[in-house]
PDB file of N, CA, C and O in Angstrom:
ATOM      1  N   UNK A   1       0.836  -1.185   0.000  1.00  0.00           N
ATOM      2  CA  UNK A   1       0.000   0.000   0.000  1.00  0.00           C
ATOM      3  C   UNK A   1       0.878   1.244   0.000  1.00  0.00           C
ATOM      4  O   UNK A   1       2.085   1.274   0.236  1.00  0.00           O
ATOM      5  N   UNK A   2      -0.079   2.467  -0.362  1.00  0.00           N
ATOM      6  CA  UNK A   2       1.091   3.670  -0.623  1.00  0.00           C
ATOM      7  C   UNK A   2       1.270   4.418   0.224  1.00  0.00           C
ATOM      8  O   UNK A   2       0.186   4.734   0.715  1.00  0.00           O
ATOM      9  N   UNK A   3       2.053   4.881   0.671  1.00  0.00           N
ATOM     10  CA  UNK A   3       1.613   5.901   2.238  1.00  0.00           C
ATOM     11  C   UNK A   3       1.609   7.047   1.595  1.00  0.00           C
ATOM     12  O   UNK A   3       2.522   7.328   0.818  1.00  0.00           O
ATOM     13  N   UNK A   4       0.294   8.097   1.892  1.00  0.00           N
ATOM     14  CA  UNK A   4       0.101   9.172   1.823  1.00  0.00           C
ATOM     15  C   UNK A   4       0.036  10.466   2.978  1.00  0.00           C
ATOM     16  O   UNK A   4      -0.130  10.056   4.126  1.00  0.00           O
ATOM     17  N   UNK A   5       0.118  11.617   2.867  1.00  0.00           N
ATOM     18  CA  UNK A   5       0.028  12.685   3.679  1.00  0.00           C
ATOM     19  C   UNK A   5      -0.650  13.878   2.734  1.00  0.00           C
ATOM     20  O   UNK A   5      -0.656  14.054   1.516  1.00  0.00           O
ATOM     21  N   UNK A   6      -1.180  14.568   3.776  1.00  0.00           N
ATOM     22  CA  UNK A   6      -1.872  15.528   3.608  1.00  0.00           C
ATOM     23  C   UNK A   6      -0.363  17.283   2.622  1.00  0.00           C
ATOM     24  O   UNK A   6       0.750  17.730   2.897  1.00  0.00           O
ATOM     25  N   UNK A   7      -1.267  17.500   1.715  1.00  0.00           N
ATOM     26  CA  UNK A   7      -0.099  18.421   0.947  1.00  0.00           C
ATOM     27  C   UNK A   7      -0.227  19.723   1.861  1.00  0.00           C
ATOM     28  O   UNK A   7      -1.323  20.182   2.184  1.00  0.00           O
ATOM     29  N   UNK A   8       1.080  20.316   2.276  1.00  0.00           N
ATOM     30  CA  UNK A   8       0.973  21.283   3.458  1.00  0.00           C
ATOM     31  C   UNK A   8       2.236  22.343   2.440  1.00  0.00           C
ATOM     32  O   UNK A   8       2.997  21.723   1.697  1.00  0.00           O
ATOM     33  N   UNK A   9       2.301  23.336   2.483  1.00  0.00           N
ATOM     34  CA  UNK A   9       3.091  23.978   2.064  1.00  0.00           C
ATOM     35  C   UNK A   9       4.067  25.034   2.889  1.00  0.00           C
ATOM     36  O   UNK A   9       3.418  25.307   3.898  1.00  0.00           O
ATOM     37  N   UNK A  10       5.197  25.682   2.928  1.00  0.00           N
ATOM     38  CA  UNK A  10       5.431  26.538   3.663  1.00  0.00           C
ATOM     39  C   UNK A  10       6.420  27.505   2.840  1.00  0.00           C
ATOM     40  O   UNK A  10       6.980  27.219   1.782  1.00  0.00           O
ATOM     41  N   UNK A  11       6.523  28.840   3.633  1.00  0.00           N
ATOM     42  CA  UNK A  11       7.084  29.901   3.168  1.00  0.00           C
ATOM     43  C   UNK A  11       7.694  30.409   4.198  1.00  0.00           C
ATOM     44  O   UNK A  11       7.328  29.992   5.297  1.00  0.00           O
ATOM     45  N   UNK A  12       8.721  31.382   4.148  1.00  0.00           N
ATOM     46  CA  UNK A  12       9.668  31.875   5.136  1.00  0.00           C
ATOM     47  C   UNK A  12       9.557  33.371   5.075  1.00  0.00           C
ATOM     48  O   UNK A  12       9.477  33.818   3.931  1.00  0.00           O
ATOM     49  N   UNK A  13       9.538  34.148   5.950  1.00  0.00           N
ATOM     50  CA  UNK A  13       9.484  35.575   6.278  1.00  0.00           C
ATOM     51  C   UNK A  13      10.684  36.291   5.727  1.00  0.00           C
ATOM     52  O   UNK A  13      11.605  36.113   6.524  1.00  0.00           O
ATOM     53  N   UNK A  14      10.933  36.758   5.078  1.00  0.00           N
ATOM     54  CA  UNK A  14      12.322  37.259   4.803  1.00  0.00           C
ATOM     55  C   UNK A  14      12.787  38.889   5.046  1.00  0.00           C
ATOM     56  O   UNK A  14      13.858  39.436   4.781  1.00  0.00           O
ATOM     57  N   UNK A  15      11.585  39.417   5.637  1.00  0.00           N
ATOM     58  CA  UNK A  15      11.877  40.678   5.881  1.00  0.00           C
ATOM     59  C   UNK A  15      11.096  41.756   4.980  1.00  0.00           C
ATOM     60  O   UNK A  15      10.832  42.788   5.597  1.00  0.00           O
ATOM     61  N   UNK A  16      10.685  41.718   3.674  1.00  0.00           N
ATOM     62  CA  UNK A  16      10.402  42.507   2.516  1.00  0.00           C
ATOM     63  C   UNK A  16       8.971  41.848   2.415  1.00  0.00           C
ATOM     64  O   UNK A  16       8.128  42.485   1.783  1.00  0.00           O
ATOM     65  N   UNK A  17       8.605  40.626   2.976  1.00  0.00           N
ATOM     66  CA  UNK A  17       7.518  39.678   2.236  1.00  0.00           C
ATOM     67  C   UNK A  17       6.208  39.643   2.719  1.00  0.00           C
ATOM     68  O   UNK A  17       5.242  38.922   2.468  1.00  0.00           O
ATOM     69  N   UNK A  18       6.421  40.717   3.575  1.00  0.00           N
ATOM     70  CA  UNK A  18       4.857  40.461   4.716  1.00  0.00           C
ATOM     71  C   UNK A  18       3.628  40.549   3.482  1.00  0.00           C
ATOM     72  O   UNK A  18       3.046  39.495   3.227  1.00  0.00           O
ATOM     73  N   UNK A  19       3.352  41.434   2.944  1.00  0.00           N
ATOM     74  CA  UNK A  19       1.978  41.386   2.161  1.00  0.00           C
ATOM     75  C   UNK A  19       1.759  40.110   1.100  1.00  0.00           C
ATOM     76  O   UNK A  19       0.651  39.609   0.910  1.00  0.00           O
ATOM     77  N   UNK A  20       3.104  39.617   0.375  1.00  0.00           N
ATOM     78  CA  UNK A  20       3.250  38.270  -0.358  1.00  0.00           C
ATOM     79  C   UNK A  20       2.460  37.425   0.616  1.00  0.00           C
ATOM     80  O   UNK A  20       1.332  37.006   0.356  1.00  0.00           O
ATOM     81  N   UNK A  21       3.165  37.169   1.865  1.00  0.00           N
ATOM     82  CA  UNK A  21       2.616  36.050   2.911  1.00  0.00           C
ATOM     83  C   UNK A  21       1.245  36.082   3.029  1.00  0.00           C
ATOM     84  O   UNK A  21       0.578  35.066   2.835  1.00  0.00           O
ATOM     85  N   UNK A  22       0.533  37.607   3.459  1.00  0.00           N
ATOM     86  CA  UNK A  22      -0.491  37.455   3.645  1.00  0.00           C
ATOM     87  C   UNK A  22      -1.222  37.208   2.734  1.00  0.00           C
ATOM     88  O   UNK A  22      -2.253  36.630   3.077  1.00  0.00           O
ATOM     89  N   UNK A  23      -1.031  37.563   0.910  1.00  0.00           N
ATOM     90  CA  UNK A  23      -1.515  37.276   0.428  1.00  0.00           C
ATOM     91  C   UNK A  23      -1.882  35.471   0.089  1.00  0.00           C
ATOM     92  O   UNK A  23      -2.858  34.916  -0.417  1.00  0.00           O
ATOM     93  N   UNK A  24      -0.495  34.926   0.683  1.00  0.00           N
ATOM     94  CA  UNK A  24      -0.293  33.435   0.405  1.00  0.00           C
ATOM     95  C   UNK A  24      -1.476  32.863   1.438  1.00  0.00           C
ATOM     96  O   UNK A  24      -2.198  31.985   0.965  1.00  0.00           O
ATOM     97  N   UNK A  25      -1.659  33.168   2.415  1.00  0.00           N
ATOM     98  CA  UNK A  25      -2.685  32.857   3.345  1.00  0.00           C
ATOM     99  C   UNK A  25      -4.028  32.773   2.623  1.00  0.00           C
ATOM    100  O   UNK A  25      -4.162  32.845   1.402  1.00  0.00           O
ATOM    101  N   UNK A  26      -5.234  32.575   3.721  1.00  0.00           N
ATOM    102  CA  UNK A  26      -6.769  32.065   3.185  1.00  0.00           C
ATOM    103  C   UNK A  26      -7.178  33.498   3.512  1.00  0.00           C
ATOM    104  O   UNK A  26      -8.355  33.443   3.870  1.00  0.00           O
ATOM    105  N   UNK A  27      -6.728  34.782   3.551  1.00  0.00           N
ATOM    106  CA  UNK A  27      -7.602  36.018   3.638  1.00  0.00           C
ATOM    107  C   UNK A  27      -7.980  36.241   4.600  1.00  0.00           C
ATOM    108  O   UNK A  27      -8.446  37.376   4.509  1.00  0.00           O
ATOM    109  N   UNK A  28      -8.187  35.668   6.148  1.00  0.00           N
ATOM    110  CA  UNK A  28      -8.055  35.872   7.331  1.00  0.00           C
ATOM    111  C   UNK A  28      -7.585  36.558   8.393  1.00  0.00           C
ATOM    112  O   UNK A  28      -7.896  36.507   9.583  1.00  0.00           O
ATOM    113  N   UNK A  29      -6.592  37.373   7.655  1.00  0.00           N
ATOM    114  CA  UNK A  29      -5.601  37.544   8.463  1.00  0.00           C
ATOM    115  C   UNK A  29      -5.358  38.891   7.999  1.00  0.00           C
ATOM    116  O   UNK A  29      -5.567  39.037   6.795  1.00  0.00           O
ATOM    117  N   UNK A  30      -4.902  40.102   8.749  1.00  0.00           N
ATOM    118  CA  UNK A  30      -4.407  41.054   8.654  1.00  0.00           C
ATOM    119  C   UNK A  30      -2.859  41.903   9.046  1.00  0.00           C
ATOM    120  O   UNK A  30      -2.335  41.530  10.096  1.00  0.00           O
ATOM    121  N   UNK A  31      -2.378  42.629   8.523  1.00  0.00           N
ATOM    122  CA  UNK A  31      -0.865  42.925   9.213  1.00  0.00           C
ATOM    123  C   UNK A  31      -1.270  43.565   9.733  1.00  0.00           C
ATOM    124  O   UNK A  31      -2.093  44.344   9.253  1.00  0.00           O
ATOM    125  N   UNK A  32      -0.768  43.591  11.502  1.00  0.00           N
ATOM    126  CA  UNK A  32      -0.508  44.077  12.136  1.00  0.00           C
ATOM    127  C   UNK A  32       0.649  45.325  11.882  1.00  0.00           C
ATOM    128  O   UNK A  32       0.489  46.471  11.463  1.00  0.00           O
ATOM    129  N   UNK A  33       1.470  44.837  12.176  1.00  0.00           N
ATOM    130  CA  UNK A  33       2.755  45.210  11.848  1.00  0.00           C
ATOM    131  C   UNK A  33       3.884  44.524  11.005  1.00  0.00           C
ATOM    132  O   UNK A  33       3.711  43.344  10.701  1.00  0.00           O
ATOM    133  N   UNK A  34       5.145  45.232  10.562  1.00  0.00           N
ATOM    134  CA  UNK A  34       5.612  44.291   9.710  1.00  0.00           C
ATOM    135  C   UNK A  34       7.203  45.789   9.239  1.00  0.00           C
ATOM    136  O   UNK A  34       7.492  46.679   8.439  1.00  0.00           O
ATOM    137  N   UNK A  35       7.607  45.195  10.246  1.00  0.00           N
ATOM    138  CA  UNK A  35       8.902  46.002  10.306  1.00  0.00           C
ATOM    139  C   UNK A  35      10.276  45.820  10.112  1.00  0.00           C
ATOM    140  O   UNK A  35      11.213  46.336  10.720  1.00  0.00           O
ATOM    141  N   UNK A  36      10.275  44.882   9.030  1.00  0.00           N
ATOM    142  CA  UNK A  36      11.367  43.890   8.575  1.00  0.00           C
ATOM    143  C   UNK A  36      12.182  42.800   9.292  1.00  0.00           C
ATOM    144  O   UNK A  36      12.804  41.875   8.770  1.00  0.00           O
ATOM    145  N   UNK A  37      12.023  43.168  10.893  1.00  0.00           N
ATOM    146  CA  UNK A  37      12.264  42.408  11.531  1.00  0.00           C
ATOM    147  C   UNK A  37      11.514  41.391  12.224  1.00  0.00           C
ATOM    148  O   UNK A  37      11.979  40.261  12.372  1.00  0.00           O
ATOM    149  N   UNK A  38       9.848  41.886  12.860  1.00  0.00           N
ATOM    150  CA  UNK A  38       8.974  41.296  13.221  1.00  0.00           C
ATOM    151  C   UNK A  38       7.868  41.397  12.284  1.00  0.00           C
ATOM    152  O   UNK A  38       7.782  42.449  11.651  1.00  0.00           O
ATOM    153  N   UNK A  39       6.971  40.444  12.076  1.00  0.00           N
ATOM    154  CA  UNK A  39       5.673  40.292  10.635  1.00  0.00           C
ATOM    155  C   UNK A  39       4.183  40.302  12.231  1.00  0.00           C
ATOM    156  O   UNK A  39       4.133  39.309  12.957  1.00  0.00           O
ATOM    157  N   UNK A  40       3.747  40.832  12.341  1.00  0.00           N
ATOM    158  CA  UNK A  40       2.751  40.247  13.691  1.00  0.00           C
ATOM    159  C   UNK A  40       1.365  40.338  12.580  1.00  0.00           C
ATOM    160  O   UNK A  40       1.076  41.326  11.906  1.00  0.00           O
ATOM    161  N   UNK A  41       0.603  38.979  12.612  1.00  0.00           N
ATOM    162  CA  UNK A  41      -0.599  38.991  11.492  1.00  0.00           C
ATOM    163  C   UNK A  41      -1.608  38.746  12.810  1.00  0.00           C
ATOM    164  O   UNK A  41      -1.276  38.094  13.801  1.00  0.00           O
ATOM    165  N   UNK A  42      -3.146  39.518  12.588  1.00  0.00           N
ATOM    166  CA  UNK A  42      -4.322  38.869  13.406  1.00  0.00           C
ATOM    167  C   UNK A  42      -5.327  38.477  12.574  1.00  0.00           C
ATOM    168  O   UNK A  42      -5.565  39.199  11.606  1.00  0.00           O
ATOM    169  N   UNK A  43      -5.823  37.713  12.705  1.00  0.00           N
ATOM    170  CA  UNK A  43      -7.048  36.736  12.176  1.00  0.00           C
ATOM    171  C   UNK A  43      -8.360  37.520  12.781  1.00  0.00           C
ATOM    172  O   UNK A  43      -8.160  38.633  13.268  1.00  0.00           O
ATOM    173  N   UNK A  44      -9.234  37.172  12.775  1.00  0.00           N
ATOM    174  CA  UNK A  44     -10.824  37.496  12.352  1.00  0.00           C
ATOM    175  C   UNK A  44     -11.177  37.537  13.925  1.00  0.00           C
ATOM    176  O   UNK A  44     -12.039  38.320  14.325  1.00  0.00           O
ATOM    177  N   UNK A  45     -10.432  36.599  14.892  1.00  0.00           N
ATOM    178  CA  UNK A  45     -11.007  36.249  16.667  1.00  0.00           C
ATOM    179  C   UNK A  45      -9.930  37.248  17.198  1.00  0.00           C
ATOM    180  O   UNK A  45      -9.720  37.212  18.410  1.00  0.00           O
ATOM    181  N   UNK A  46      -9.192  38.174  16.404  1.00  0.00           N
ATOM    182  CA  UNK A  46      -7.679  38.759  17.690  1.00  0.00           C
ATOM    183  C   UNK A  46      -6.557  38.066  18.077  1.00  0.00           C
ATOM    184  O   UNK A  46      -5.766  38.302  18.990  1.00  0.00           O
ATOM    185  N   UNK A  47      -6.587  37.237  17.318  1.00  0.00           N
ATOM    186  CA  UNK A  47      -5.334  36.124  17.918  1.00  0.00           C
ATOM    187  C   UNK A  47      -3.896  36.777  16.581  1.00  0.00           C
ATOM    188  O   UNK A  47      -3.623  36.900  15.387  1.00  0.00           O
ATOM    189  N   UNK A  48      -3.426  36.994  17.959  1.00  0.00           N
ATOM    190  CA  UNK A  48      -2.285  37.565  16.668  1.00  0.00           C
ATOM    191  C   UNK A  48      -0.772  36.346  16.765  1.00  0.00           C
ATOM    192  O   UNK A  48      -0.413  35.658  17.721  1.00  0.00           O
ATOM    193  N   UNK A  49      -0.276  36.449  15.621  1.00  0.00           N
ATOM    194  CA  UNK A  49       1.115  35.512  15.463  1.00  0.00           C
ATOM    195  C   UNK A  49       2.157  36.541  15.127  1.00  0.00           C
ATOM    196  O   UNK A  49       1.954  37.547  14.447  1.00  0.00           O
ATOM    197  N   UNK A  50       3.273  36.189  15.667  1.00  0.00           N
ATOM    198  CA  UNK A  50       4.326  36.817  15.593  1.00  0.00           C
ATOM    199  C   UNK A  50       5.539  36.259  14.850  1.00  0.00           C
ATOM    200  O   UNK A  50       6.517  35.786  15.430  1.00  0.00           O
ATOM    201  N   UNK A  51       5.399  36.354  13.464  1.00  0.00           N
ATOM    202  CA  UNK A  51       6.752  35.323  13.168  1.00  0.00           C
ATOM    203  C   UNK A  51       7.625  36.564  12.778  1.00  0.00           C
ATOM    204  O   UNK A  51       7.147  37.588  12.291  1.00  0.00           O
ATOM    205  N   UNK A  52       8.919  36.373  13.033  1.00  0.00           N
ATOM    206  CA  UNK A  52      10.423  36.685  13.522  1.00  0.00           C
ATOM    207  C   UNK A  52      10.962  36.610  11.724  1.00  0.00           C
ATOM    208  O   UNK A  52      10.535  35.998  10.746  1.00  0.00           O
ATOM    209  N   UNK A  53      12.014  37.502  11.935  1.00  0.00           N
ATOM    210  CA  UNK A  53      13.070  37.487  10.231  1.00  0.00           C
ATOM    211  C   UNK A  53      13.272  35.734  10.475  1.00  0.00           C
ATOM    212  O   UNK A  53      13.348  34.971  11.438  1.00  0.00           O
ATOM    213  N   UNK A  54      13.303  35.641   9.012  1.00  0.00           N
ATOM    214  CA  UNK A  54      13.837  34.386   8.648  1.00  0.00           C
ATOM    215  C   UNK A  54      12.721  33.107   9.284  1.00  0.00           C
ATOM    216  O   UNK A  54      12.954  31.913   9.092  1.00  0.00           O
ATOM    217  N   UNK A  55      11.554  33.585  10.024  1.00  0.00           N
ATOM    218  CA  UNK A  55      10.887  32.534  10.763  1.00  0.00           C
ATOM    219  C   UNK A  55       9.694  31.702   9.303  1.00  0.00           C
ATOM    220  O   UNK A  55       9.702  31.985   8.105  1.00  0.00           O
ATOM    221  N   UNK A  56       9.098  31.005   9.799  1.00  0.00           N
ATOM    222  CA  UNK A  56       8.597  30.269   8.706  1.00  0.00           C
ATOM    223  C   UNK A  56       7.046  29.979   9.287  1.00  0.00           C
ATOM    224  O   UNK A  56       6.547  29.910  10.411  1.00  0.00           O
ATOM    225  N   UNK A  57       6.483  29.826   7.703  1.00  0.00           N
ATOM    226  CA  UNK A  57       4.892  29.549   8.341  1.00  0.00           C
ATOM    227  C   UNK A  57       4.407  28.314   7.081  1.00  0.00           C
ATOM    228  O   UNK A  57       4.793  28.300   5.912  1.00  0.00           O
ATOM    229  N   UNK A  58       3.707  27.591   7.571  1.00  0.00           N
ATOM    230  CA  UNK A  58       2.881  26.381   7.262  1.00  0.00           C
ATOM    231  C   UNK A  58       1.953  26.226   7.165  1.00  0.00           C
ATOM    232  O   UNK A  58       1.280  26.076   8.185  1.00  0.00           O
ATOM    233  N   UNK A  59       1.228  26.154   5.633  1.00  0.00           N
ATOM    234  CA  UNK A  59      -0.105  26.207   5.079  1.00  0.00           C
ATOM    235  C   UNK A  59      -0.806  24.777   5.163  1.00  0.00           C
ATOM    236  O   UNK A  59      -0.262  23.736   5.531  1.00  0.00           O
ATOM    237  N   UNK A  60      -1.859  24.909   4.831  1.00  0.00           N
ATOM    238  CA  UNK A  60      -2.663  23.548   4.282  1.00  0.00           C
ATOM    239  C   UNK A  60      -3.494  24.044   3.088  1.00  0.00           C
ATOM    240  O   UNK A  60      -3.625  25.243   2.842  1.00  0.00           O
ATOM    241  N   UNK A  61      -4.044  23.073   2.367  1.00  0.00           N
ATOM    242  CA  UNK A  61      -4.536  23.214   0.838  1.00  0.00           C
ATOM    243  C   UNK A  61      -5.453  24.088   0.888  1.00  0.00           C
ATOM    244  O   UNK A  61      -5.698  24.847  -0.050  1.00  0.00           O
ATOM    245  N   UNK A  62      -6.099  24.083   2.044  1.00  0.00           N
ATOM    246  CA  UNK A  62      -6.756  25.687   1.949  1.00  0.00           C
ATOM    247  C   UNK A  62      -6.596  26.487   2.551  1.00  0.00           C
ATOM    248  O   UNK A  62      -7.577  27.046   3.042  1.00  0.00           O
ATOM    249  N   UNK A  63      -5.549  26.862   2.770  1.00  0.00           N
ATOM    250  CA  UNK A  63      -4.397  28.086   2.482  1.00  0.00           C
ATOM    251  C   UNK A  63      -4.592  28.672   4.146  1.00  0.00           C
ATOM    252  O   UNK A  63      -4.298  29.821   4.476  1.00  0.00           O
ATOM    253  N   UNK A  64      -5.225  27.479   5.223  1.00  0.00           N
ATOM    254  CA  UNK A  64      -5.300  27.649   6.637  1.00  0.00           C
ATOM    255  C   UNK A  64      -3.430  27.760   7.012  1.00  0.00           C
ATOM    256  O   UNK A  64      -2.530  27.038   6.582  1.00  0.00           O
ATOM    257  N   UNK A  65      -3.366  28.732   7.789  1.00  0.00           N
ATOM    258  CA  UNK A  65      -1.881  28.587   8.896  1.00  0.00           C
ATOM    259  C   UNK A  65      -2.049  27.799   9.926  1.00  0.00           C
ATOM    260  O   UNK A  65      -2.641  28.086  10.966  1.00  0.00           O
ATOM    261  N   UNK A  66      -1.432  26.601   9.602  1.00  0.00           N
ATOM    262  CA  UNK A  66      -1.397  25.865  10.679  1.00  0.00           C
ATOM    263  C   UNK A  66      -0.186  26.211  11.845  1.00  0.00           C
ATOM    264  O   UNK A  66      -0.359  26.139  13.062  1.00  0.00           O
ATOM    265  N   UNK A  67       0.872  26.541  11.269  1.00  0.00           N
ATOM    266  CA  UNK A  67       2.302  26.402  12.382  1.00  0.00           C
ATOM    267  C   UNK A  67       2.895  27.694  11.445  1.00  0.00           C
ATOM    268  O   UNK A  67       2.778  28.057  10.275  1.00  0.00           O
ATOM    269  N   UNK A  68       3.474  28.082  12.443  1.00  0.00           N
ATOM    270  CA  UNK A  68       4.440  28.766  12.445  1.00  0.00           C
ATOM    271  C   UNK A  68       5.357  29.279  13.775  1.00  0.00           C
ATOM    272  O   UNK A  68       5.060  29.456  14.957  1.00  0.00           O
ATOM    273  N   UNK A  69       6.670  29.437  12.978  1.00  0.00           N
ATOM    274  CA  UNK A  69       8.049  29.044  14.010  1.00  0.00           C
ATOM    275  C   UNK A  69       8.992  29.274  13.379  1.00  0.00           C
ATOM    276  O   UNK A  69       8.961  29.364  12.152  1.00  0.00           O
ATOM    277  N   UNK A  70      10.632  29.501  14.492  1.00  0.00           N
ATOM    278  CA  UNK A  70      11.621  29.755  13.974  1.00  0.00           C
ATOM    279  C   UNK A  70      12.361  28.823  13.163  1.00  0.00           C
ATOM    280  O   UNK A  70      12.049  27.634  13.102  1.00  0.00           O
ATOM    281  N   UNK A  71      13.671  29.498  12.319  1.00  0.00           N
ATOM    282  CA  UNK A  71      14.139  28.458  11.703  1.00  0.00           C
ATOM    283  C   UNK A  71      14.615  26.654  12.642  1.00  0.00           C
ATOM    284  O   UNK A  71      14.445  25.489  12.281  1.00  0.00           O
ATOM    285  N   UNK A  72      15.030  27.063  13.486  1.00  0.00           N
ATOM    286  CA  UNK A  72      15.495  25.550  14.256  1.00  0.00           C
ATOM    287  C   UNK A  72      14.058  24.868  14.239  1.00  0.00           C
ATOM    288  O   UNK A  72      13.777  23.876  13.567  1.00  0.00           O
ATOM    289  N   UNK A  73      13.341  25.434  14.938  1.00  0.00           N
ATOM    290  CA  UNK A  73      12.017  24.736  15.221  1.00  0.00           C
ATOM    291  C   UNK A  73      11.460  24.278  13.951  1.00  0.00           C
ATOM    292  O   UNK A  73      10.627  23.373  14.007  1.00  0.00           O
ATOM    293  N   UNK A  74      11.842  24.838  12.629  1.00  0.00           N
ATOM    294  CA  UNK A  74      11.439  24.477  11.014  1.00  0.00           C
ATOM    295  C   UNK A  74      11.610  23.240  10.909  1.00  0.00           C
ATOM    296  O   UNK A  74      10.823  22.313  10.717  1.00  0.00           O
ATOM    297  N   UNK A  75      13.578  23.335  11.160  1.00  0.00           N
ATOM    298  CA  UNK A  75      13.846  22.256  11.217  1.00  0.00           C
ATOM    299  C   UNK A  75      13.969  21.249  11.437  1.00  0.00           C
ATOM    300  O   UNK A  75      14.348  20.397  10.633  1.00  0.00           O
ATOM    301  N   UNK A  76      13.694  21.080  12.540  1.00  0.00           N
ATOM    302  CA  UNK A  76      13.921  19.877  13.594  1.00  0.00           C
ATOM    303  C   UNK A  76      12.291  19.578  12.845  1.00  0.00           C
ATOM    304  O   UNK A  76      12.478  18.634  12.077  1.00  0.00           O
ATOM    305  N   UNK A  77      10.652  20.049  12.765  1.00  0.00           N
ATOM    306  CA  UNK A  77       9.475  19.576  13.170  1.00  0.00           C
ATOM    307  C   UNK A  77       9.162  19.082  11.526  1.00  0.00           C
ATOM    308  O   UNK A  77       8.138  18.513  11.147  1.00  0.00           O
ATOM    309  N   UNK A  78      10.146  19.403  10.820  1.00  0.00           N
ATOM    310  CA  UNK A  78       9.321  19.356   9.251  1.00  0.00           C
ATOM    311  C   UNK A  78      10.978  19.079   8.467  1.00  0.00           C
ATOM    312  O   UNK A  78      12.132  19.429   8.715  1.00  0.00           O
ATOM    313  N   UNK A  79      10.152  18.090   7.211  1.00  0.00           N
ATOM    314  CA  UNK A  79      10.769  17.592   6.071  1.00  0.00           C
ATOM    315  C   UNK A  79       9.787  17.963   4.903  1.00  0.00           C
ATOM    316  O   UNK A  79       8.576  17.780   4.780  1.00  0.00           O
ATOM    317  N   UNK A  80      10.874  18.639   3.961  1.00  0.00           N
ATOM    318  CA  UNK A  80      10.684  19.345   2.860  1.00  0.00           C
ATOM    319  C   UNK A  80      10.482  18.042   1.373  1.00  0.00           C
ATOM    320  O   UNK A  80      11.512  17.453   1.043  1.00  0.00           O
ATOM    321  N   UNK A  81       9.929  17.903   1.053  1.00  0.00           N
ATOM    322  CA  UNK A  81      10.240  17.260  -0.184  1.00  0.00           C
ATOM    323  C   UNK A  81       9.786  18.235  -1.517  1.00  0.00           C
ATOM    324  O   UNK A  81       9.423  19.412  -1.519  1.00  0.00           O
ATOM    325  N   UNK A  82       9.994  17.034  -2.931  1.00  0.00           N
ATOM    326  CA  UNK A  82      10.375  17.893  -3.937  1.00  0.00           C
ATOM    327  C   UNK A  82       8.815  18.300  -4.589  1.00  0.00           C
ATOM    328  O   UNK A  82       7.858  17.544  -4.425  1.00  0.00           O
ATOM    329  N   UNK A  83       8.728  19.340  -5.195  1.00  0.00           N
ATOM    330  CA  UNK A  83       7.390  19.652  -5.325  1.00  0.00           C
ATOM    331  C   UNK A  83       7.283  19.084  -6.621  1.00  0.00           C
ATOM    332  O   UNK A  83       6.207  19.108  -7.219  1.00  0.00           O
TER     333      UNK A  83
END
């Protein structure tokens, strides 16, 4: 049998990219702020996320943020394969 997983995508903050990101998102979400160093987005309930330069965020097929976190934490929780 084949083993399957759910297709999750992710993108990285790079400083310049906040409106790209949000646009990459499901429309939920608004910038807060976004000062090349910190991106802070809030959603529709007030819950705001804070991802950091270089920090990374993790979609699902409909374009929900599931995770987001710094690079170590990228690394260590997630494997990239080839698209």
């Amino acid at each position: 049998m084949p083993l399957v997983t759910m297709r999750l995508e992710s993108a990285q903050y790079d400083g310049t990219n906040g409106t790209v990101l949000l646009d990459w998102l499901d429309g939920s979400y608004n910038i807060v702020s976004d000062d090349g160093q910190l991106l802070i987005l809030k959603d529709g309930e007030g819950t705001r996320k804070r991802i950091r330069l270089n920090g990374w965020l993790v979609r699902d097929v409909n374009r929900n943020l599931l995770w987001h976190g710094g690079n170590a934490a990228y690394n260590q929780q997630w494997m990239e394969l080839p698209s």
